[in-house]
C-alpha positions as CSV (number, residue, x, y, z in Angstrom):
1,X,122.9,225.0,77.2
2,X,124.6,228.4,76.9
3,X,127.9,227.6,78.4
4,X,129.3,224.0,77.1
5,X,131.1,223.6,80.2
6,X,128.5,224.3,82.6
7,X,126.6,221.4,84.5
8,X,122.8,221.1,82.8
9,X,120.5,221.8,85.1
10,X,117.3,219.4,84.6
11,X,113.6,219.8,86.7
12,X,111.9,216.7,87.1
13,X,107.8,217.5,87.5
14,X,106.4,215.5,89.6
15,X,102.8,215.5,91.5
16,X,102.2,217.2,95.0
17,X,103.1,214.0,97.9
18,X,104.3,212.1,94.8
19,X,107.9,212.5,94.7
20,X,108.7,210.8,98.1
21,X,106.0,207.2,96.3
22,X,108.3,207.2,92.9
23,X,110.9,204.2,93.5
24,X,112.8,205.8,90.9
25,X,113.5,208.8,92.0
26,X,116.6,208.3,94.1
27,X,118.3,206.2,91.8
28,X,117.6,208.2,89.1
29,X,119.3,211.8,90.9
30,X,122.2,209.5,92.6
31,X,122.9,208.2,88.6
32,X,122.4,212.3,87.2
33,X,124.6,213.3,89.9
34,X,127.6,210.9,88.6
35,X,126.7,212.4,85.0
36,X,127.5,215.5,85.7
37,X,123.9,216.6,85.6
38,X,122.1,218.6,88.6
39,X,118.3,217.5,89.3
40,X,115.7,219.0,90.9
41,X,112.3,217.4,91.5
42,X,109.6,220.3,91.4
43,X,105.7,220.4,91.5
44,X,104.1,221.1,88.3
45,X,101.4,222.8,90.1
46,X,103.4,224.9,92.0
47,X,103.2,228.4,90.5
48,X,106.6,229.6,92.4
49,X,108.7,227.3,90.1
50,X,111.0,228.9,87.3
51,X,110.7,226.3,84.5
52,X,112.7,228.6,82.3
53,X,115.2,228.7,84.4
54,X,116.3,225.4,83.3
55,X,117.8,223.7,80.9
56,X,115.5,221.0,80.6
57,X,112.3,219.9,82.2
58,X,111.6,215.8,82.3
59,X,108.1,214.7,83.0
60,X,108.5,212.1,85.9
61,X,105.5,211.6,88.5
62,X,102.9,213.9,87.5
63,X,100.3,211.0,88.7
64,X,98.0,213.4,89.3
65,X,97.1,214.6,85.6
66,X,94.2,212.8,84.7
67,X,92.0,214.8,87.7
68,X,93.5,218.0,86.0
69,X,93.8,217.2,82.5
70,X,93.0,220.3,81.0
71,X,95.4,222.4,83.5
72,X,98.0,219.8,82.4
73,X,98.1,220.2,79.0
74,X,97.8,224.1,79.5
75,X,101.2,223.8,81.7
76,X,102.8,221.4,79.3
77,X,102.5,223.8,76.7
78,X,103.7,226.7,78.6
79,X,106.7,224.8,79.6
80,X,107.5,223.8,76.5
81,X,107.6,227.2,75.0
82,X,110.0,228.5,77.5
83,X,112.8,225.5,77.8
84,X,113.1,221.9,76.3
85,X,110.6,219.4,77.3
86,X,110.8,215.9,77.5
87,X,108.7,214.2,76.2
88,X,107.1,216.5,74.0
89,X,104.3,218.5,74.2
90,X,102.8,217.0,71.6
91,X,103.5,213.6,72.2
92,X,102.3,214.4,75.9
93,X,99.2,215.6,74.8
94,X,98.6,212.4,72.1
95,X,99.7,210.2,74.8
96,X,97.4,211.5,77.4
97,X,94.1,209.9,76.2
98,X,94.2,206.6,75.6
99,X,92.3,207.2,72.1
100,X,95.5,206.9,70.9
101,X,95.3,202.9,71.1
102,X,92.8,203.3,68.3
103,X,94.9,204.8,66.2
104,X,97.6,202.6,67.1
105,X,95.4,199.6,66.3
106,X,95.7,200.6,62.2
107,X,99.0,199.8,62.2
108,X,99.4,197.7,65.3
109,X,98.7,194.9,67.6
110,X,96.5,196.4,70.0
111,X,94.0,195.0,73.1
112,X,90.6,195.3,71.8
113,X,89.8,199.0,72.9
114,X,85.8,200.1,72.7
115,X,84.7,203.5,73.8
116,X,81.5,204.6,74.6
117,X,79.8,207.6,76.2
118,X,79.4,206.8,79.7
119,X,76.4,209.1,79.8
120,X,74.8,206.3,77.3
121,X,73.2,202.7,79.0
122,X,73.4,201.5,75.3
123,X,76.4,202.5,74.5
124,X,78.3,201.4,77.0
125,X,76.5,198.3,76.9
126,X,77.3,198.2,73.0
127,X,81.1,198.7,74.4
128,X,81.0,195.8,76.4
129,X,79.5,193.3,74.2
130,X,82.2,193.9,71.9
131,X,84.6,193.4,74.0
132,X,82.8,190.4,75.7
133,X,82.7,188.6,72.2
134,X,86.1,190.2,71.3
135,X,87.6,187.8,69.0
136,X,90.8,187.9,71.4
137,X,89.0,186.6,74.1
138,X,87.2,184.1,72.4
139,X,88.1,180.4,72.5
140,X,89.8,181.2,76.2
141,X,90.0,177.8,77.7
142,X,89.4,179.6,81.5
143,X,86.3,180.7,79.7
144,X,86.9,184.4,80.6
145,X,83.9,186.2,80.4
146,X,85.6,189.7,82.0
147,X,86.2,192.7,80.9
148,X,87.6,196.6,82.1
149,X,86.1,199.8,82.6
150,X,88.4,203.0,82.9
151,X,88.5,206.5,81.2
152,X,90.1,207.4,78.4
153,X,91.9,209.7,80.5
154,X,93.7,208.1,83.7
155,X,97.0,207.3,85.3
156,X,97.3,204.3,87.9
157,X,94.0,202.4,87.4
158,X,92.6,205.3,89.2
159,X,88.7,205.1,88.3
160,X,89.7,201.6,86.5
161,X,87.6,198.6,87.0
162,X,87.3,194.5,86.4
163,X,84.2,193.4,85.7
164,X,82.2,189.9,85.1
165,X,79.4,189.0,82.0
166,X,77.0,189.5,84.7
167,X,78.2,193.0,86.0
168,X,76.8,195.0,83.5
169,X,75.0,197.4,86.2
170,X,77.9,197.8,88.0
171,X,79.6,199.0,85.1
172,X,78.0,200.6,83.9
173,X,77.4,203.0,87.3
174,X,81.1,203.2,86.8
175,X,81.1,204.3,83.4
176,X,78.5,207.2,84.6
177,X,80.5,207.8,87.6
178,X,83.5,208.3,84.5
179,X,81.2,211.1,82.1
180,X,80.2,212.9,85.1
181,X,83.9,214.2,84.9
182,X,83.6,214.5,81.9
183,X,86.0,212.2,80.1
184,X,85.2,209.3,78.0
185,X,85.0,205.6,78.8
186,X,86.9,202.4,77.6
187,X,86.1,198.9,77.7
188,X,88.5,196.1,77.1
189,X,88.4,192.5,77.1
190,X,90.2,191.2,80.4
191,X,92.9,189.1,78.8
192,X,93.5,185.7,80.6
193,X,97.4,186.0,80.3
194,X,97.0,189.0,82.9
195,X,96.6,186.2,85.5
196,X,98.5,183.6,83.7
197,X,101.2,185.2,82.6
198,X,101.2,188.6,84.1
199,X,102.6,191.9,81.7
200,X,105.7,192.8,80.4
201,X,106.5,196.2,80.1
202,X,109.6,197.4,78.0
203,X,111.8,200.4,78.9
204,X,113.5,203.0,75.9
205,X,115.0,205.8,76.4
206,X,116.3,207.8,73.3
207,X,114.3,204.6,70.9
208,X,116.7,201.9,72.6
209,X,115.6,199.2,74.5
210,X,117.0,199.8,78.2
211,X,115.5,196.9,80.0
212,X,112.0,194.7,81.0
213,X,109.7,193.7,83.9
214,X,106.8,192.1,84.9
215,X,103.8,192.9,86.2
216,X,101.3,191.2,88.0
217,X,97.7,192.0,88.1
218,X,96.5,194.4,90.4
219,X,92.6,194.4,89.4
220,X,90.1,192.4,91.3
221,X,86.5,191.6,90.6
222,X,84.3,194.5,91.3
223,X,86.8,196.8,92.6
224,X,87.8,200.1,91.0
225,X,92.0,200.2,90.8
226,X,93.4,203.3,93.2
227,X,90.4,205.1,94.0
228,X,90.6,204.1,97.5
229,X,94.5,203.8,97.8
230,X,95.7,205.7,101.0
231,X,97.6,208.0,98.6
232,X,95.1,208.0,95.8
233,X,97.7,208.2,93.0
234,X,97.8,204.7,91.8
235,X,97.6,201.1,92.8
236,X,100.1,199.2,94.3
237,X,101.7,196.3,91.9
238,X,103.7,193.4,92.4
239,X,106.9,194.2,89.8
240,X,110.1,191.7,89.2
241,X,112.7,191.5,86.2
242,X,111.8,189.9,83.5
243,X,113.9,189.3,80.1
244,X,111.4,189.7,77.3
245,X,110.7,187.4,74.5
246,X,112.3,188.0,70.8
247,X,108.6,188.3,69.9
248,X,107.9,190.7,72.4
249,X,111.0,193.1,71.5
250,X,110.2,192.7,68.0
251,X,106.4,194.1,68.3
252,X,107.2,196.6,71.3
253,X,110.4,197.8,68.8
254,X,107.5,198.4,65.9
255,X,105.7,200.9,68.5
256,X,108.6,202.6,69.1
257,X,109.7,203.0,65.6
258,X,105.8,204.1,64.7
259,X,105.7,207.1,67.3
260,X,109.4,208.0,66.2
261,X,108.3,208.5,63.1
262,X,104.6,210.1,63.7
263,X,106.7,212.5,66.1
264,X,109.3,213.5,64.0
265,X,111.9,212.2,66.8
266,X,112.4,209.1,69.3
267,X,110.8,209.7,72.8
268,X,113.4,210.3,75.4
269,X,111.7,207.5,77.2
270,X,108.9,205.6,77.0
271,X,107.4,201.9,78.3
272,X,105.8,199.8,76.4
273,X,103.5,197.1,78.3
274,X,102.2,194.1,76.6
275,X,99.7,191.5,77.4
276,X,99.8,187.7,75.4
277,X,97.0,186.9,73.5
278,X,95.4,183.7,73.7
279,X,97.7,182.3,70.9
280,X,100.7,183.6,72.9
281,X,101.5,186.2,70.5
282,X,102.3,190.0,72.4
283,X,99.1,192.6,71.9
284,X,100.3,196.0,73.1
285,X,98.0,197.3,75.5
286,X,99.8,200.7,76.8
287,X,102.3,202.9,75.4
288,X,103.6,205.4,78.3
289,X,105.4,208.2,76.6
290,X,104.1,210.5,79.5
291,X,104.9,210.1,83.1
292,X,105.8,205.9,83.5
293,X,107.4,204.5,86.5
294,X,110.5,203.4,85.0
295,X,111.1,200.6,87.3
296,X,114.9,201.1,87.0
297,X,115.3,198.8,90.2
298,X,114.6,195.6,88.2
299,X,117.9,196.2,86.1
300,X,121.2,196.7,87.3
301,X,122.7,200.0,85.4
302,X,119.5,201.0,84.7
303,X,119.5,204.8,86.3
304,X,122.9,204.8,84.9
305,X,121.2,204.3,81.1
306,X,118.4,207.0,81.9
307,X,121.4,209.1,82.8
308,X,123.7,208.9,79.6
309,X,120.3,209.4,77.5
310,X,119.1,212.5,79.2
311,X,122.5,213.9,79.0
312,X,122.2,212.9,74.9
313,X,119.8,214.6,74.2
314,X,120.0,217.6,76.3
315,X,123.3,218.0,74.8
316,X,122.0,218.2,71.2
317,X,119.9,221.4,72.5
């Protein structure tokens, strides 16, 4: 900021239609307004917007990135040489395709993550039969047998589907249906503790652990996630507070402490959603660092803790 005294001046991107969806968004300008901080939700597609003009921009509901992906990054990086960028471009750009849960899985607990060419019958099917006989499935006393389908490259289980042993076809037209836009395909094992036990997704902002919810499942048998929501951006979920585990802080603490250091710096936010394994022990199966409903509704003072950290870190600039 070029005048110390002067109120920062933050945009939050968001998605065309997608501002008026994000639960967070009122609580989040009510809680910048009592830090002293004006924002200003703006389209990342809109070309009238002046993201120079700013003194920060925060990623918030650009849900519609994944149908654009290219045009993203190409803004992200534009945006990032002209003001400060939260996250960071390159984190935003790792973060964007989910390829990053392989490398993750070197150092980390992961979900079982496959990928496979879509445009390939056998290898998709390859991807599947791994994570059919995925040895974190295996032993399942519901005798689960499922699996998921999505791109590499998605926000909000758009394109996203559950599938049975005996759903191979379908899956595989889904996986085609995937490579004709020309992004990869995953496959994971569908973990029982989805329906048992639902997910847990942890909040940071500035590497600090803010607060936790769960989530229940929102994928059904031989449906495909939010491709026919009303809205298209993303599914609905079933969200409530939930106070994670000393287990699950300590593994969702090693992520963060892994991208902090890969990145130089701690994200100004990021989630961190796990699933159990069938021991009961927390696999990471997402690491949002790019446009994550925060949830901040589940946790009183919430907002207010996204507030004091963006006005942290924008103050170091």
């Amino acid at each position: 900021m070029s005048d110390a005294d002067a109120k920062p001046h933050i945009l939050l991107a968001t998605a065309t239609n997608a501002w008026d969806l994000d639960d967070d968004a009122q609580p989040l300008l009510a809680a910048l307004e009592k830090a002293q901080i004006l924002g200003t939700p703006a389209v990342w597609t809109d070309e009238s917007v002046d993201w120079s003009a700013a003194d920060a921009v925060i990623i918030r509901s650009t849900w519609d990135y994944a149908t654009r992906h290219p045009e993203f990054l190409s803004w992200v990086e534009r945006v990032a040489a002209s003001t400060n960028l939260y996250n960071s471009a390159d984190m935003v750009s790792w973060n964007t395709n989910k390829r990053y849960l392989g490398e993750l899985a070197e150092h980390l607990a992961v979900v079982d993550t496959f990928y496979a060419d879509g445009n390939s019958q056998g290898g998709i099917r390859n991807a599947i039969s791994s994570a059919l006989n995925s040895p974190q499935v295996q032993g399942s006393p519901t005798g689960n047998g499922e699996f998921v389908v999505k791109p590499t490259v998605s926000a909000g289980s758009r394109s996203t589907g559950r599938f049975s042993a005996a759903d191979i076809g379908p899956a595989s037209d889904l996986a085609a249906n995937i490579a004709a836009t020309g992004r990869e395909v995953m496959v994971q094992p569908y973990l029982p503790s989805v329906d048992t036990g639902s997910e847990t997704g942890l909040v940071y902002f500035n590497g600090v652990f803010s607060h936790g919810f769960e989530k229940g499942s929102i994928l059904h048998l031989h449906e495909v996630g939010s491709d026919h929501a009303e809205h298209g951006l993303f599914a609905l979920e079933r969200i409530g507070p939930r106070v994670p585990r000393s287990d699950q802080l300590k593994v969702a603490q090693s992520v963060i402490d892994h991208i902090s250091t890969r990145f130089s710096e701690a994200p100004l936010y990021a989630r961190v959603d796990l699933l159990d394994s069938i021991e009961g022990t927390p696999l990471l199966l997402e690491l949002e660092i790019t446009e994550p409903s925060w949830f901040l509704a589940t946790s009183p003072g919430a907002a207010d803790t996204a507030a004091r950290a963006i006005r942290a870190r924008i103050a170091k600039v």
